[in-house]
N, C-alpha and C positions, 0 to 999 in steps of 0.2 A: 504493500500500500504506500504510496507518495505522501510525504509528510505535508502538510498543509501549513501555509504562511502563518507566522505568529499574529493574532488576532489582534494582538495590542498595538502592535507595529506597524501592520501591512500599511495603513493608509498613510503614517511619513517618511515607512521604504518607498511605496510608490509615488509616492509626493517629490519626492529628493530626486527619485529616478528620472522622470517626468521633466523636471527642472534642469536636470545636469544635462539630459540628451538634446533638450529644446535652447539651453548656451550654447552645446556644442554647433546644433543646427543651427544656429542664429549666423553664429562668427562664420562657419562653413559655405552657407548658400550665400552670404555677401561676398565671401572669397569667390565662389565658384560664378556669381556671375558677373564681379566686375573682370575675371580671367575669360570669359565665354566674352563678354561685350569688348573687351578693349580688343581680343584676338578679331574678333570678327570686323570690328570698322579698321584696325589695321590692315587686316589682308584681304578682306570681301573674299573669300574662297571655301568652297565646299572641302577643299584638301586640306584646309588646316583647322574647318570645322571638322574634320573625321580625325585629325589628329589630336585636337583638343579632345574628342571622345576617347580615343584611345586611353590619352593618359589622363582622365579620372573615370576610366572604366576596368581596363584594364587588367592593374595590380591589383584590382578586386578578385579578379579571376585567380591569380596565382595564388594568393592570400587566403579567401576564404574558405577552402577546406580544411585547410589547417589552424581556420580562427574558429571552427565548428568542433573539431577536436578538441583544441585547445579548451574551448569552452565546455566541452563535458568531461573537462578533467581539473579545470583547476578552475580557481572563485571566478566569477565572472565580475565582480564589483572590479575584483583589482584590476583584469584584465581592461576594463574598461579607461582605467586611472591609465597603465602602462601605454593605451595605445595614444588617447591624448597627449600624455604628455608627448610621447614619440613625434608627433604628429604638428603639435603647437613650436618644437625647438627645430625640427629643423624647414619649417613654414618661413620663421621671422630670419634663420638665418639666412636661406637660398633670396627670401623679398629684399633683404638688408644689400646682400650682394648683387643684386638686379637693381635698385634703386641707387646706389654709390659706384659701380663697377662696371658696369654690361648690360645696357637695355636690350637683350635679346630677347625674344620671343619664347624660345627654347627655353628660357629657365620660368618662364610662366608654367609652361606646360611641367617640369622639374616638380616644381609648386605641385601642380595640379596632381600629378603622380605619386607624390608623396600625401597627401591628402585619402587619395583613392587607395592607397595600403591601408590609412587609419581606420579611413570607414568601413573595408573588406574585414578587421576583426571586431569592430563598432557592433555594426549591426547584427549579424545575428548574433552575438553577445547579448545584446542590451535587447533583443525581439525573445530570448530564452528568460534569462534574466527576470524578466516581467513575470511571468507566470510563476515565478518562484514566490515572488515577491506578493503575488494577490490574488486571493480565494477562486476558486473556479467559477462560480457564479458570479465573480463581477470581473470578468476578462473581457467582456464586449464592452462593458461602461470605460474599462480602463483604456480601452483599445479606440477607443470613441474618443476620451478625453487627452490621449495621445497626438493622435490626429490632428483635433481641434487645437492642438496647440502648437503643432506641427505648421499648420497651416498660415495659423493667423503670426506665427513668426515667421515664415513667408509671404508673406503679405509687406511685413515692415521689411524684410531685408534688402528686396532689391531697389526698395525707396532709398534707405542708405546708400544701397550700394550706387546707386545712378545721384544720388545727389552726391555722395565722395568722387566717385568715378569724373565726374563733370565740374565739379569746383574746387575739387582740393589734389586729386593723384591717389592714384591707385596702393600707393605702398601705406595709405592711412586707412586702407580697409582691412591691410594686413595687420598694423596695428588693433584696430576693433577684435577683429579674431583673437588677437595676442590675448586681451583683456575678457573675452567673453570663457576662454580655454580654463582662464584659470580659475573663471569663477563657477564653471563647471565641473571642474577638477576638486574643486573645496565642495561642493554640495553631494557628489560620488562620495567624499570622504564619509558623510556623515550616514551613508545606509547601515543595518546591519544586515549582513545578506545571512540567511538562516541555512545550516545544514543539512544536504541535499544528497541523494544518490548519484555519487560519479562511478568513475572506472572504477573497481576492484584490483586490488593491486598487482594480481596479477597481469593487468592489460593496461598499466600505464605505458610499460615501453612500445615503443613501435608504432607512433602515427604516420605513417604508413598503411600500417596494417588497419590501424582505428579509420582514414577514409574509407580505405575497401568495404569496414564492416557497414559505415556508413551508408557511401552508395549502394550498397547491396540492400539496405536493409528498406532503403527506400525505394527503390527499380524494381525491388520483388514484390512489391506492395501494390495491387491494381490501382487503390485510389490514386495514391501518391506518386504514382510514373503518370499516370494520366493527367494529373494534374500540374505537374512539372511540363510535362509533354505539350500541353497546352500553352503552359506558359512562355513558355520556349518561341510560339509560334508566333502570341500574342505582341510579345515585345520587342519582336522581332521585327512585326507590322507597326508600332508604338516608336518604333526607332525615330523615325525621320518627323516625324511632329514634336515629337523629344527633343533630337538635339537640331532641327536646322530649322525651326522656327524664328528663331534668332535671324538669321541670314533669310530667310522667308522677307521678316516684317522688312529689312532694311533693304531687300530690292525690291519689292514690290509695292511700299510706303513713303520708304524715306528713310535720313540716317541720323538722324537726331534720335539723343537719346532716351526721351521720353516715348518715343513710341515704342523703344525695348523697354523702359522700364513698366506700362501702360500692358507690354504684351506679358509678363510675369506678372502685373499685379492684378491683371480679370482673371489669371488663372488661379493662382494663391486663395483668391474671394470665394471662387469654387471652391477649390479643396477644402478651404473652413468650412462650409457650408454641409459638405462632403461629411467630413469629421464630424460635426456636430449630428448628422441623421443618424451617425452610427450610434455617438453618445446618448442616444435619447431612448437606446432598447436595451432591455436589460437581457434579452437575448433575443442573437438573430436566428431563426429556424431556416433551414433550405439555404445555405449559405454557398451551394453550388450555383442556383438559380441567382443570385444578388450577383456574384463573380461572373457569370454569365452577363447580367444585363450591364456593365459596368464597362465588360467589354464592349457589347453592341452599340450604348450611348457613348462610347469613345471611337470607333470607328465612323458612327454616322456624323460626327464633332467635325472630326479628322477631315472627312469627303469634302464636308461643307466650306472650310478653313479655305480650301483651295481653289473654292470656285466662287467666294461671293469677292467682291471688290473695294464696299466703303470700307473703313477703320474698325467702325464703331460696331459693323454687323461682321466683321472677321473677330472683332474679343468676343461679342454673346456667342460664338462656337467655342474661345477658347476656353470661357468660364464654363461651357459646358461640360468640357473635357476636363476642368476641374472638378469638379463635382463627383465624376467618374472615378478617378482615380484614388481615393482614399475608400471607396466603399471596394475597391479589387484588392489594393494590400491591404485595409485592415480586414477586410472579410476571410483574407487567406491568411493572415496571421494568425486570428481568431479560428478558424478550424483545424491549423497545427496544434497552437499551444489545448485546443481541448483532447484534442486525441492523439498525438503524439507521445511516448512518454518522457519523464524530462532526462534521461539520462541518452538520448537521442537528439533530443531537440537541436542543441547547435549543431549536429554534422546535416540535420533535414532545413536548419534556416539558411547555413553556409551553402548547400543545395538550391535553394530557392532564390539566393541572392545574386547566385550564379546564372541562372534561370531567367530571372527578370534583367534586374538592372547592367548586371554581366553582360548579358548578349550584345548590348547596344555595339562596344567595338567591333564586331564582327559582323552586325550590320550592315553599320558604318563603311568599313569597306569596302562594303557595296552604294552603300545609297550616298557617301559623302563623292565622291569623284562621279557617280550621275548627276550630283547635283550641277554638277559645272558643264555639264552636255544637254538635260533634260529639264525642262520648265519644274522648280521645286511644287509647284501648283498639282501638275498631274501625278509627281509622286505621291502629296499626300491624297488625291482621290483615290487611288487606286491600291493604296496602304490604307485606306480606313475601309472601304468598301471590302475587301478582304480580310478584314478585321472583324465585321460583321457576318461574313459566310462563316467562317473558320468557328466564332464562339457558338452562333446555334448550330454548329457540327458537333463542336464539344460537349454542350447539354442534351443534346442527342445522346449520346452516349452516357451519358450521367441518369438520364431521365426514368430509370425505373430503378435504380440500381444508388444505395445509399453509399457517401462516405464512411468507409473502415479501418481500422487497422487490424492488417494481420494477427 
């Protein structure tokens, strides 16, 4: 039997949790898109847009089966502390070095790579983590009020970031980061994470051996390949409204940088939105079907994005596609942490991190160098409209037949 969060504590463990992930995310998504925005008006290029993916995609890939191990072997609070700091020292040193030394481009992207390691052991750390920390009947409130919080600090970050990015220079957002890390880092301090089932001692050595058990244990499991399998296909289609939005607005708009900031900030207003329908059920039933339509109303987002023309009717798609998107990860977060068990869970989130936001570089490599031959417009038609076949294929197969585990 899985020992259950300390009843006295869980609500200022996941208090503290909440708080330290959403500094981290705050300093992070300002980093990440004054590096997406300054790259983009510097080179106007679908190449160094699929390069900027790379490197804060990437290292996630190499990273996160072994931050899934790691996490079901040793505390995950601390691992949390370890990877920020790792993450905040050499952030300010490589910006320190780019702003006094060498305006290259290349050490943005440096940045941006070093970043994408912290958050490849980040996240599913802190997506495991959670469920340690709070009762099973309020995983969807918590996961709802993660979101929401998630969001509405994307909502203020790219405002910072577009107004630093535009009147002050970019290396003062690296500063913001510096000061958000640590005050991140002090609130992590104060969990106390309670005693959980890890490895057995006989299977600490050899993570190696601990991904195999991993992926095996997930690939053999119908639900759970199917739904990886899926996902896989999803964010695959998700790619190019993902990362070349950016370069979307600024040739087909304009390059001023309120229209970037304006095209992050209708999205963000979704995803609160988003967040908050989750927080408002104390549980969600048929959580296949929600993930299902999350993808449908992000595909039909997507179509539309590329074929309407004023401003103002290109954000009501984007805020749509807001909206979407926190009810597909928290809802797939929420059906792991219920039936997964937790001495698994970080090698099936390091899976699913892989899965989703992983794929984008290898996408990428496809859809960033079309973008420079192909109208960005018909890409995303033809990426969301296939986004839509693809999910009511998926729930087709879902449709008589419940989420298991072996």
């Amino acid at each position: 039997m899985e020992q259950q969060p300390d009843q006295n504590h869980w609500k200022a463990n996941l208090s503290y949790l909440i708080a330290a992930q959403n500094f981290f995310l705050f300093g992070s998504s300002a980093v990440f898109f004054a590096i997406l925005w300054y790259i983009a008006l510097k080179s106007s290029s679908g190449t160094w847009m699929m390069l900027t993916t790379l490197a804060t995609t990437l290292p996630q890939i190499l990273i996160s089966l072994w931050a899934g191990t790691w996490s079901d072997r040793f505390k995950r609070r601390d691992l949390l502390v370890i990877a920020s700091v790792f993450t905040s020292v050499f952030t300010i040193v490589i910006a320190i070095i780019y702003y006094f030394l060498d305006r290259n481009l290349w050490l943005l992207l440096a940045i941006a790579a070093i970043r994408s390691l912290g958050n490849g052991i980040s996240t599913p750390v802190a997506n495991s983590l959670l469920p340690e920390l709070t009762p099973k009947n309020r995983l969807t409130q918590a996961n709802g009020i993660n979101q929401t919080a998630n969001s509405i600090l994307l909502l203020i970050s790219p405002l910072v970031s577009g107004y630093i990015l535009g009147n002050l220079g970019i290396i003062y957002v690296f500063v913001i980061d510096l000061i958000t890390s640590l005050g991140g880092i002090g609130v992590l301090l104060m969990i106390k994470e309670p005693e959980v089932k890890k490895f057995s001692q006989n299977e600490v050595k050899g993570s190696l051996s601990q991904i195999t058990k991993g992926l095996r244990y997930t690939f053999d499991n119908r639900s759970l390949s199917l739904l990886m399998l899926f996902t896989v296909v999803g964010f695959i289609l998700i790619a190019p409204s993902s990362q070349l939005s950016t370069l979307f607005v600024k040739r087909t708009f304009g390059t001023n940088v309120w229209l970037l900031t304006f095209n992050e900030l209708f999205w963000t207003i979704g995803a609160a939105l988003g967040g908050i329908f989750i927080s408002l059920h104390s549980k969600i039933d048929n959580k296949i079907k929600w993930i299902t339509l999350g993808f449908i109303g992000s595909g039909f987002c997507f179509a539309a994005m590329g074929v309407v023309k004023p401003f103002w009717v290109y954000l009501v798609f984007m805020f749509g596609s807001g909206i979407c998107m926190p009810i597909i990860q928290g809802t797939t977060n929420i059906l792991i942490q219920e039936t997964v068990p937790n001495e698994w869970m970080g090698r099936v989130f390091s899976i699913l991190q892989i899965v989703s936001t992983g794929i984008y570089p290898i996408a990428m490599l496809f859809f960033g160098p079309l973008a420079d031959v192909v109208a960005i417009k018909w890409i995303l038609v033809v990426t969301g409209l296939l986004l839509v076949v693809s999910a009511i294929g998926f729930y087709g197969r879902f449709k008589t037949k419940k989420f298991y585990i072996n």
